[in-house]
mmCIF file of the N, C-alpha and C atoms, coordinates in Angstrom:
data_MODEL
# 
_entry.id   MODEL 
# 
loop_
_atom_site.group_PDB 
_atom_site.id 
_atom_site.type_symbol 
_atom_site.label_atom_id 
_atom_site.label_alt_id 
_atom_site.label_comp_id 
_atom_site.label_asym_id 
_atom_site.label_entity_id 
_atom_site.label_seq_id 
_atom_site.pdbx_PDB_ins_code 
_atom_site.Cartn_x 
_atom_site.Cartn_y 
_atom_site.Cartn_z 
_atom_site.occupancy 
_atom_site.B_iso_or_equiv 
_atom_site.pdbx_formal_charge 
_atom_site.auth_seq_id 
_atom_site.auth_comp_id 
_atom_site.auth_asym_id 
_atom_site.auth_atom_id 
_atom_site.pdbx_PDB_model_num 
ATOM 1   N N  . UNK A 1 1  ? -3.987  9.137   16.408  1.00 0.00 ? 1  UNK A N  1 
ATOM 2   C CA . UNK A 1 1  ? -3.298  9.539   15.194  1.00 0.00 ? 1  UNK A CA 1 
ATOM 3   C C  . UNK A 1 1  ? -4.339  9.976   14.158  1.00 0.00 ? 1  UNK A C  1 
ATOM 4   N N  . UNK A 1 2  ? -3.857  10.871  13.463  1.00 0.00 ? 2  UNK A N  1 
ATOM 5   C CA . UNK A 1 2  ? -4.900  11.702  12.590  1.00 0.00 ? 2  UNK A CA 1 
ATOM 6   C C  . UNK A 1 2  ? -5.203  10.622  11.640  1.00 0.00 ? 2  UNK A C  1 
ATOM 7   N N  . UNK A 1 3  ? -5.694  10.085  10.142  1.00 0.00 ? 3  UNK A N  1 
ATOM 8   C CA . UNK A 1 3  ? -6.325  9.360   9.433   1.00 0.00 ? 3  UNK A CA 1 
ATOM 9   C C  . UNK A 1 3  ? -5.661  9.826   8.382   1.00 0.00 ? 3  UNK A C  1 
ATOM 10  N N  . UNK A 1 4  ? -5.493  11.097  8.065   1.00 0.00 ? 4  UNK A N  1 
ATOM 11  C CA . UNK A 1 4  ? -4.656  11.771  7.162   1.00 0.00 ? 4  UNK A CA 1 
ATOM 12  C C  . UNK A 1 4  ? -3.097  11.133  7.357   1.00 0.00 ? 4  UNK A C  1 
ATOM 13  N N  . UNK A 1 5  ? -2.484  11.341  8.502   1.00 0.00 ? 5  UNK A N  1 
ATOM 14  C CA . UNK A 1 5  ? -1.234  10.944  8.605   1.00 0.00 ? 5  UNK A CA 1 
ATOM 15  C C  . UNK A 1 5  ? -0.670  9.368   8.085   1.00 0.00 ? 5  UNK A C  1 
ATOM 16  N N  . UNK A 1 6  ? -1.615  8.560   9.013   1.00 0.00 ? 6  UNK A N  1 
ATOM 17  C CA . UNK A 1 6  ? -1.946  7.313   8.792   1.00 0.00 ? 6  UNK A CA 1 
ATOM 18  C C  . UNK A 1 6  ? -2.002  7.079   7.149   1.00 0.00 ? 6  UNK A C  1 
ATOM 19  N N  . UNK A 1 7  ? -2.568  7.485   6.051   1.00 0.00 ? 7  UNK A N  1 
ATOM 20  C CA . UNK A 1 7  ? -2.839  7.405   4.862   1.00 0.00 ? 7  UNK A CA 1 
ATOM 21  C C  . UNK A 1 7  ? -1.499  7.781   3.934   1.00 0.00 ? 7  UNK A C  1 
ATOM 22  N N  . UNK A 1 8  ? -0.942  8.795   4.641   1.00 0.00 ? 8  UNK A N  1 
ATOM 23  C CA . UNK A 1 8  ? 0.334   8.811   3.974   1.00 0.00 ? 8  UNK A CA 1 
ATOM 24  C C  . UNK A 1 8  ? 1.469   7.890   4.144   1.00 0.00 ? 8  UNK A C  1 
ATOM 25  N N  . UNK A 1 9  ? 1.449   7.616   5.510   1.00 0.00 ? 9  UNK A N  1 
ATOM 26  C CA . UNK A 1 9  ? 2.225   6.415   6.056   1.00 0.00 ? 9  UNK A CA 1 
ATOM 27  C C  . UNK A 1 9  ? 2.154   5.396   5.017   1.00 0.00 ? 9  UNK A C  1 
ATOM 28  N N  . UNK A 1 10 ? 1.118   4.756   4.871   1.00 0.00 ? 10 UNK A N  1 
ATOM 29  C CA . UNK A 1 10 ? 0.725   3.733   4.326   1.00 0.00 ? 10 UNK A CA 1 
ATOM 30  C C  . UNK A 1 10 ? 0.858   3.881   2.576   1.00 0.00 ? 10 UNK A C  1 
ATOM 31  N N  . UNK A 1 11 ? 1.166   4.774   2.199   1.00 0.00 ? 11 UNK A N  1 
ATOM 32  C CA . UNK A 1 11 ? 1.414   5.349   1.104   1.00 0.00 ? 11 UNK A CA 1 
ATOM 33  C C  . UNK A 1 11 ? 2.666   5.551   0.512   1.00 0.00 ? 11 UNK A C  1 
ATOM 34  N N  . UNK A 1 12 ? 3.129   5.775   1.703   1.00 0.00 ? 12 UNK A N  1 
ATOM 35  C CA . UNK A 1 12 ? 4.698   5.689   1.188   1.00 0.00 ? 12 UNK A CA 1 
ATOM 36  C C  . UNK A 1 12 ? 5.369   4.770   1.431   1.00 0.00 ? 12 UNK A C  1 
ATOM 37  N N  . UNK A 1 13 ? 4.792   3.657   2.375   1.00 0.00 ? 13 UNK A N  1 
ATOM 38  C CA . UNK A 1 13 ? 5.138   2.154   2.371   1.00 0.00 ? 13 UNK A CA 1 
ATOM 39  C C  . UNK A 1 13 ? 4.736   1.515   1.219   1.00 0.00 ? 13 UNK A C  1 
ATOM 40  N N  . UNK A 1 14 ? 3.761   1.264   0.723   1.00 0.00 ? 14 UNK A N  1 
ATOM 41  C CA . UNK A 1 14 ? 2.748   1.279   -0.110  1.00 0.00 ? 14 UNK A CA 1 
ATOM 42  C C  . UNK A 1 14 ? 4.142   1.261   -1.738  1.00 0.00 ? 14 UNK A C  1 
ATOM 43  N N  . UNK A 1 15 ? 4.575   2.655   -1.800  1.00 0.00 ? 15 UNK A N  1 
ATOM 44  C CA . UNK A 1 15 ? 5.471   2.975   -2.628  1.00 0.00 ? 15 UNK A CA 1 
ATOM 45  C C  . UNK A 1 15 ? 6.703   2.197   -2.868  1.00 0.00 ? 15 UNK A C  1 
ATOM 46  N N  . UNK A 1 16 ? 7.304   2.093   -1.593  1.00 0.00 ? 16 UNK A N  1 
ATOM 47  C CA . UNK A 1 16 ? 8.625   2.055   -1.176  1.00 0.00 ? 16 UNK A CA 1 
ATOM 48  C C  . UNK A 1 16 ? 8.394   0.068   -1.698  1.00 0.00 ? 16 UNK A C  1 
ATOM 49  N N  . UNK A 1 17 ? 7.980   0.164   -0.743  1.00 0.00 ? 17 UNK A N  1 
ATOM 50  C CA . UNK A 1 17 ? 7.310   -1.778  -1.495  1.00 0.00 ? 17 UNK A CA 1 
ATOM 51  C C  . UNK A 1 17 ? 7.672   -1.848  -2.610  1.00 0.00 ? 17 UNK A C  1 
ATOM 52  N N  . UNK A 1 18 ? 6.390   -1.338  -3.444  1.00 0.00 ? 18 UNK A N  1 
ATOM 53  C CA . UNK A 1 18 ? 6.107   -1.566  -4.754  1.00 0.00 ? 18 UNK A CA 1 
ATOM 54  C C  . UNK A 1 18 ? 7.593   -1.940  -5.493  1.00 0.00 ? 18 UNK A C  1 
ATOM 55  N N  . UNK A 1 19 ? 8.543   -0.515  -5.312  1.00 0.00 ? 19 UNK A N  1 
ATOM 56  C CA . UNK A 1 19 ? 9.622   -0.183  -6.422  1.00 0.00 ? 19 UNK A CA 1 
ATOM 57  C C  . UNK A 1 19 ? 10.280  -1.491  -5.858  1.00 0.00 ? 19 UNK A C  1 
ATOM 58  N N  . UNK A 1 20 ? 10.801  -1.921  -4.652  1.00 0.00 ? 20 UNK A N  1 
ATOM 59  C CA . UNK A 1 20 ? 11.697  -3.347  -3.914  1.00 0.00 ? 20 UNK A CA 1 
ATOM 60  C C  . UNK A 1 20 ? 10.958  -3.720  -4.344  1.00 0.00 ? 20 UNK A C  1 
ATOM 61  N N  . UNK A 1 21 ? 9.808   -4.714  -4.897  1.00 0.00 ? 21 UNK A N  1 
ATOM 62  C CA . UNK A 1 21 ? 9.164   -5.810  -5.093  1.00 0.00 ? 21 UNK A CA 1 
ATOM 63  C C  . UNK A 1 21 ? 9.437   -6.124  -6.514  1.00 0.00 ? 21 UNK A C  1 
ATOM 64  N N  . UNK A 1 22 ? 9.205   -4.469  -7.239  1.00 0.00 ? 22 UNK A N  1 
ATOM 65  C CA . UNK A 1 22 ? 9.727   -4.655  -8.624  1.00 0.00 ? 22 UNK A CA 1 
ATOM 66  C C  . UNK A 1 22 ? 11.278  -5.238  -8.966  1.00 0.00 ? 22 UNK A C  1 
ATOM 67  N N  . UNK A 1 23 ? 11.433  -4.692  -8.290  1.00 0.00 ? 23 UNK A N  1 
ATOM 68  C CA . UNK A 1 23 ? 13.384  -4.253  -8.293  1.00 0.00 ? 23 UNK A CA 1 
ATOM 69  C C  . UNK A 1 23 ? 13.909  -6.267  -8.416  1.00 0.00 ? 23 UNK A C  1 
ATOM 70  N N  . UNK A 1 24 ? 13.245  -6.661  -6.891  1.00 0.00 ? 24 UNK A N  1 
ATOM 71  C CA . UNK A 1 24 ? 13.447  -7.955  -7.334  1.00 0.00 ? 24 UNK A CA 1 
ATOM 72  C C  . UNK A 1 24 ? 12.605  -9.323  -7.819  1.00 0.00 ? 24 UNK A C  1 
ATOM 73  N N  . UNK A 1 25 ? 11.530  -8.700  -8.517  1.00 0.00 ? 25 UNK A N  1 
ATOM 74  C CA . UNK A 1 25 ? 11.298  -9.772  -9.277  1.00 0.00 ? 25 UNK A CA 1 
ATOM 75  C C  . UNK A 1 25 ? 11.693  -9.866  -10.491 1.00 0.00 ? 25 UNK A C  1 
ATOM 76  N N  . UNK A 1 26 ? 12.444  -8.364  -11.150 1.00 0.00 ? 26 UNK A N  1 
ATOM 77  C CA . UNK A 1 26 ? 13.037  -8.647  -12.561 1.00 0.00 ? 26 UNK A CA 1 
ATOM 78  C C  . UNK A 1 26 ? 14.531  -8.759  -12.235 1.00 0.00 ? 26 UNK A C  1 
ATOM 79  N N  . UNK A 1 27 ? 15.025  -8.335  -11.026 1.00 0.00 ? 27 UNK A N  1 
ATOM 80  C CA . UNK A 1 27 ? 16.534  -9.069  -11.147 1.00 0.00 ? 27 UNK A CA 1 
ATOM 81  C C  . UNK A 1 27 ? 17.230  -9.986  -10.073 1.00 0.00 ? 27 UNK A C  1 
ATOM 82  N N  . UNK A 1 28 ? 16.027  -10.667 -9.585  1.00 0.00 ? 28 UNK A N  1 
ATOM 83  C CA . UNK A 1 28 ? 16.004  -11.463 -8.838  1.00 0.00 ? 28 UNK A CA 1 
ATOM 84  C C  . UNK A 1 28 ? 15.283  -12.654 -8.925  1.00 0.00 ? 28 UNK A C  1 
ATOM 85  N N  . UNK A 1 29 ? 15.094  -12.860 -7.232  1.00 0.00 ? 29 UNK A N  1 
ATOM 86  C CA . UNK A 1 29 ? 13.758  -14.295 -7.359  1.00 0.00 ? 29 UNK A CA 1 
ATOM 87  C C  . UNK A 1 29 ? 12.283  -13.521 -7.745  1.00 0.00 ? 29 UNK A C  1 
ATOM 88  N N  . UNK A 1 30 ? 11.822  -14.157 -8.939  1.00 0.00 ? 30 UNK A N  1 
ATOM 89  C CA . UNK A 1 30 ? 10.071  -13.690 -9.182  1.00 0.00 ? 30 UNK A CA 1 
ATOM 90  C C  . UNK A 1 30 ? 9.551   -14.180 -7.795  1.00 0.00 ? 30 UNK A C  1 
ATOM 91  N N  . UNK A 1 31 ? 9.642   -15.132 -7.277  1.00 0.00 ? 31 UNK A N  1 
ATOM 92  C CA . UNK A 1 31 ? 8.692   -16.055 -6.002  1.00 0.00 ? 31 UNK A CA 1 
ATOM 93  C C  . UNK A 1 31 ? 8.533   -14.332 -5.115  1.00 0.00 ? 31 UNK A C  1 
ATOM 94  N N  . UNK A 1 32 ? 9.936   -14.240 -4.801  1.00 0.00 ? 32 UNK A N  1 
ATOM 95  C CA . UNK A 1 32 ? 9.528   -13.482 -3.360  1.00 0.00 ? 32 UNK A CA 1 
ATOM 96  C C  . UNK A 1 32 ? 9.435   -11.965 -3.885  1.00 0.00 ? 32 UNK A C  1 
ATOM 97  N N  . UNK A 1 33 ? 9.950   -11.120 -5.263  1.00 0.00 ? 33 UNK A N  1 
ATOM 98  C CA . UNK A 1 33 ? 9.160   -10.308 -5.626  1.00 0.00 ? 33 UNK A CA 1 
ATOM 99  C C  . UNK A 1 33 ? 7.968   -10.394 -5.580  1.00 0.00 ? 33 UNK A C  1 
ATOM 100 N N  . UNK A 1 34 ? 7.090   -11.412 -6.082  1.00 0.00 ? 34 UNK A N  1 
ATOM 101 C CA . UNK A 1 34 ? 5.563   -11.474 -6.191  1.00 0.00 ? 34 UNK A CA 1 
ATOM 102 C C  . UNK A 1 34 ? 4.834   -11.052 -4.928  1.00 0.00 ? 34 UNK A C  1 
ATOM 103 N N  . UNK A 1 35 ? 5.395   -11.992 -3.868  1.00 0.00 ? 35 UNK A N  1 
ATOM 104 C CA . UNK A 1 35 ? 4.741   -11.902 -2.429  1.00 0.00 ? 35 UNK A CA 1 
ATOM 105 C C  . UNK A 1 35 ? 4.793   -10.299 -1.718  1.00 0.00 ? 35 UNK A C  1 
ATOM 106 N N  . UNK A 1 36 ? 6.331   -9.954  -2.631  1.00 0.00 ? 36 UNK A N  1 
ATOM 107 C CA . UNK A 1 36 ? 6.669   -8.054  -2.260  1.00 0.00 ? 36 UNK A CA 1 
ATOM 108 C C  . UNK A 1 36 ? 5.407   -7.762  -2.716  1.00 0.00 ? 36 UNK A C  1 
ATOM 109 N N  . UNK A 1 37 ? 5.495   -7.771  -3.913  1.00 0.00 ? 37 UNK A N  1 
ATOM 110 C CA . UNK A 1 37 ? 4.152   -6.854  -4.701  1.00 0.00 ? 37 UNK A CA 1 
ATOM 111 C C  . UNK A 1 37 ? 2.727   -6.868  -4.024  1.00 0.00 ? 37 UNK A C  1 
ATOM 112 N N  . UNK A 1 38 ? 2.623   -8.175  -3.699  1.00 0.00 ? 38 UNK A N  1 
ATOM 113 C CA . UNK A 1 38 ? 0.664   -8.725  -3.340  1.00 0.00 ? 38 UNK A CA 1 
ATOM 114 C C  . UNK A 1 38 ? 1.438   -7.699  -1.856  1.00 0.00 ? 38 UNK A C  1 
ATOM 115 N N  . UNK A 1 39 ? 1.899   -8.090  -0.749  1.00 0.00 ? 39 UNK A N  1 
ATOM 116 C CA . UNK A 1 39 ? 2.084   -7.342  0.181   1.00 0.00 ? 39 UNK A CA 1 
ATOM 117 C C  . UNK A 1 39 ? 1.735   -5.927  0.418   1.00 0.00 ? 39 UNK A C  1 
ATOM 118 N N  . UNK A 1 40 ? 2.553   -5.206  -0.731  1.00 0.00 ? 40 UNK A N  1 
ATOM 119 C CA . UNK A 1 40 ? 2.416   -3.796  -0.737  1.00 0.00 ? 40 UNK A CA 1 
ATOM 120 C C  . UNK A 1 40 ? 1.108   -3.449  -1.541  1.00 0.00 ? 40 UNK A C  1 
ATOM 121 N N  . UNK A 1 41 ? 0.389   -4.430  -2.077  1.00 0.00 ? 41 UNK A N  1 
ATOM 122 C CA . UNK A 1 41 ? -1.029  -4.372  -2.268  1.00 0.00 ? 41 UNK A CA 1 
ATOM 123 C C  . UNK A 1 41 ? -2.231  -4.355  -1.157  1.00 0.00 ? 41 UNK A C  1 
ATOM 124 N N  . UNK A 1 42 ? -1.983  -5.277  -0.923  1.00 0.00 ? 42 UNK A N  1 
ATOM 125 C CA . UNK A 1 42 ? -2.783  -5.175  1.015   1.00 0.00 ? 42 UNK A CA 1 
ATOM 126 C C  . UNK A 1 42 ? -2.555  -3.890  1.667   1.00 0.00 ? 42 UNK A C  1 
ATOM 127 N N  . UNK A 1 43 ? -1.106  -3.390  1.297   1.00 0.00 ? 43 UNK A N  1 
ATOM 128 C CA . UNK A 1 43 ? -1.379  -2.325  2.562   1.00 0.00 ? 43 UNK A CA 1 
ATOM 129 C C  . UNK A 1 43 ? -2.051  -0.884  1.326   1.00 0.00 ? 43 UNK A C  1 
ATOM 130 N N  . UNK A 1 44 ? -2.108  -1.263  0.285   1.00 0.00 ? 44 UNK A N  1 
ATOM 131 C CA . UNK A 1 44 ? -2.707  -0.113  -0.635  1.00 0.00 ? 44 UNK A CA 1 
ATOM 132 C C  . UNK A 1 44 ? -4.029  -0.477  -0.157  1.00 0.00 ? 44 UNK A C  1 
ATOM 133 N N  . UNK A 1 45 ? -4.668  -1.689  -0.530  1.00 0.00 ? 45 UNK A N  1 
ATOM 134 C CA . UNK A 1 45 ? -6.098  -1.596  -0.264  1.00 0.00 ? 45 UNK A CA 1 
ATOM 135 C C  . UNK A 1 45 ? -6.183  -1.207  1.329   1.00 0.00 ? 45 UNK A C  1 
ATOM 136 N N  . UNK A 1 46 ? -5.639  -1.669  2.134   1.00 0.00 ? 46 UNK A N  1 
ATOM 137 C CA . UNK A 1 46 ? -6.495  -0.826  3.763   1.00 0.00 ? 46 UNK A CA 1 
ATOM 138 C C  . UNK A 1 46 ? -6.102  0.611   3.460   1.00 0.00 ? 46 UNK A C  1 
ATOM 139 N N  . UNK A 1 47 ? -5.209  1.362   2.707   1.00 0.00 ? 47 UNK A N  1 
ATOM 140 C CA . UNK A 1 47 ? -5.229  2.999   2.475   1.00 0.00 ? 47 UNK A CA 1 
ATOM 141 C C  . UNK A 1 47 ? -6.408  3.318   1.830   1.00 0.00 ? 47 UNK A C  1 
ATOM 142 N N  . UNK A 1 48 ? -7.128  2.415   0.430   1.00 0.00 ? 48 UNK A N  1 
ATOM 143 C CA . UNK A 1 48 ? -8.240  2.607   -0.006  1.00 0.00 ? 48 UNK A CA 1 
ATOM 144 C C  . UNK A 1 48 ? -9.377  2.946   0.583   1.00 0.00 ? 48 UNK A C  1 
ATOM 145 N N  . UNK A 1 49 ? -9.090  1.146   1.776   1.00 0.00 ? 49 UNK A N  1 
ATOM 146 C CA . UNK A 1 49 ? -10.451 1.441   2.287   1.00 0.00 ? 49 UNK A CA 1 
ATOM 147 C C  . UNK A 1 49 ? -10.513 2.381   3.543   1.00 0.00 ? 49 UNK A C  1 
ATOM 148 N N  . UNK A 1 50 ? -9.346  3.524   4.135   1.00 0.00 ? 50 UNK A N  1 
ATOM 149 C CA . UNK A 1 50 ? -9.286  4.279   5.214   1.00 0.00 ? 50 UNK A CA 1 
ATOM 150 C C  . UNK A 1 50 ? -10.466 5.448   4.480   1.00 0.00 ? 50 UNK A C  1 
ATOM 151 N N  . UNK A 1 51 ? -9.989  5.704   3.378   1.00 0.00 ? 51 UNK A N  1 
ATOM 152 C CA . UNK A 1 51 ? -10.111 6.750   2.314   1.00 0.00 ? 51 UNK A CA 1 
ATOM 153 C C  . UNK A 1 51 ? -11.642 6.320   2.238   1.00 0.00 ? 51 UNK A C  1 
ATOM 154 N N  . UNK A 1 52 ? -11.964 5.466   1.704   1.00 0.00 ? 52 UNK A N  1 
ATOM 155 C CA . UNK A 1 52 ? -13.555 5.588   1.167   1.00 0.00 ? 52 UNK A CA 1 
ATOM 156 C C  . UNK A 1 52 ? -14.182 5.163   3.076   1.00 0.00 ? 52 UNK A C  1 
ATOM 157 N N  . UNK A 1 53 ? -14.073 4.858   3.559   1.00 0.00 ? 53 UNK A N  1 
ATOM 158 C CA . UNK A 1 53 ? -14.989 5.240   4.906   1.00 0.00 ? 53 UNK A CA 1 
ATOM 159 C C  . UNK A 1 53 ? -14.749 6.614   5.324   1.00 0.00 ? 53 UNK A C  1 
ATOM 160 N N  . UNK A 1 54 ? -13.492 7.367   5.088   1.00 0.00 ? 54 UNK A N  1 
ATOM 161 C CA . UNK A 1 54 ? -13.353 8.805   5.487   1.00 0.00 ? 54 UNK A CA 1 
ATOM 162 C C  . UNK A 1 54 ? -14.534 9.392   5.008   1.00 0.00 ? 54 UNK A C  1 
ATOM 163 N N  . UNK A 1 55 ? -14.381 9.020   3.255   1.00 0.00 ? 55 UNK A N  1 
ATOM 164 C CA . UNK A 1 55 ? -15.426 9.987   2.599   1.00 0.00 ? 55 UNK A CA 1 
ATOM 165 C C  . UNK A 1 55 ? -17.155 9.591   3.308   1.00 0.00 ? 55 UNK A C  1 
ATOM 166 N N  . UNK A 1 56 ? -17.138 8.222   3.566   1.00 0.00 ? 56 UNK A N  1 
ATOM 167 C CA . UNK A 1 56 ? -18.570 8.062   3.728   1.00 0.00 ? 56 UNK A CA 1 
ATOM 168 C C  . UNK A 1 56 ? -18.840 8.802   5.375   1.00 0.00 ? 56 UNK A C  1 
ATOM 169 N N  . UNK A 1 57 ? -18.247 9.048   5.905   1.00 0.00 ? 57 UNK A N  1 
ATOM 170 C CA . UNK A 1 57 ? -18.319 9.915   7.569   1.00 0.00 ? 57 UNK A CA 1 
ATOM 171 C C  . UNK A 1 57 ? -18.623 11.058  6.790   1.00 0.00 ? 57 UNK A C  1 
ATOM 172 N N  . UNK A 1 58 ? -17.906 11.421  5.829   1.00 0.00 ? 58 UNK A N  1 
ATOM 173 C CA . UNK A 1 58 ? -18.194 13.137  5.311   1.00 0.00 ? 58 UNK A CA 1 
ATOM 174 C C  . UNK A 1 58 ? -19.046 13.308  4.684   1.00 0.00 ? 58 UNK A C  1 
ATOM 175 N N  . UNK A 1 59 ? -20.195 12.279  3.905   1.00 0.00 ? 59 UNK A N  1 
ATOM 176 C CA . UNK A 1 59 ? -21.432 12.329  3.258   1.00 0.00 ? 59 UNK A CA 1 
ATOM 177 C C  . UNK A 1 59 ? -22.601 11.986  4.545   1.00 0.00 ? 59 UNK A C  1 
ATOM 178 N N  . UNK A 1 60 ? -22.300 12.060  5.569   1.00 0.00 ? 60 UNK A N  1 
ATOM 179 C CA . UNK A 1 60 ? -23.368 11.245  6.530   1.00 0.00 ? 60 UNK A CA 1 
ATOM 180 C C  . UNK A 1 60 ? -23.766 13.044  6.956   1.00 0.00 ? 60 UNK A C  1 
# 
């Protein structure tokens, strides 16, 4: 699978998270919004870090 593809994937999960995590920690349970949010954080940081090793292959 391309790295590009992969990055969007994870991006629009990434997204899709975020807004459900929001959605129910202000009109719901905060507990398991929170765990939404940190969740869809993890999968932001491995998109980060796909992204900055991409770039460091392209400075080598």
């Amino acid at each position: 699978m391309n790295i590009r593809i992969l990055r969007n994937w994870l991006n629009t999960i990434f997204i899709i998270a975020a807004i459900i995590g929001m959605y129910i920690y202000y009109k719901g349970d905060r507990t398991m919004g929170t765990y939404i949010i940190l969740v869809a954080m993890l999968v932001k940081f491995t998109e980060s870090a796909l992204r900055m090793m991409k770039r460091k292959d392209e400075d080598a």
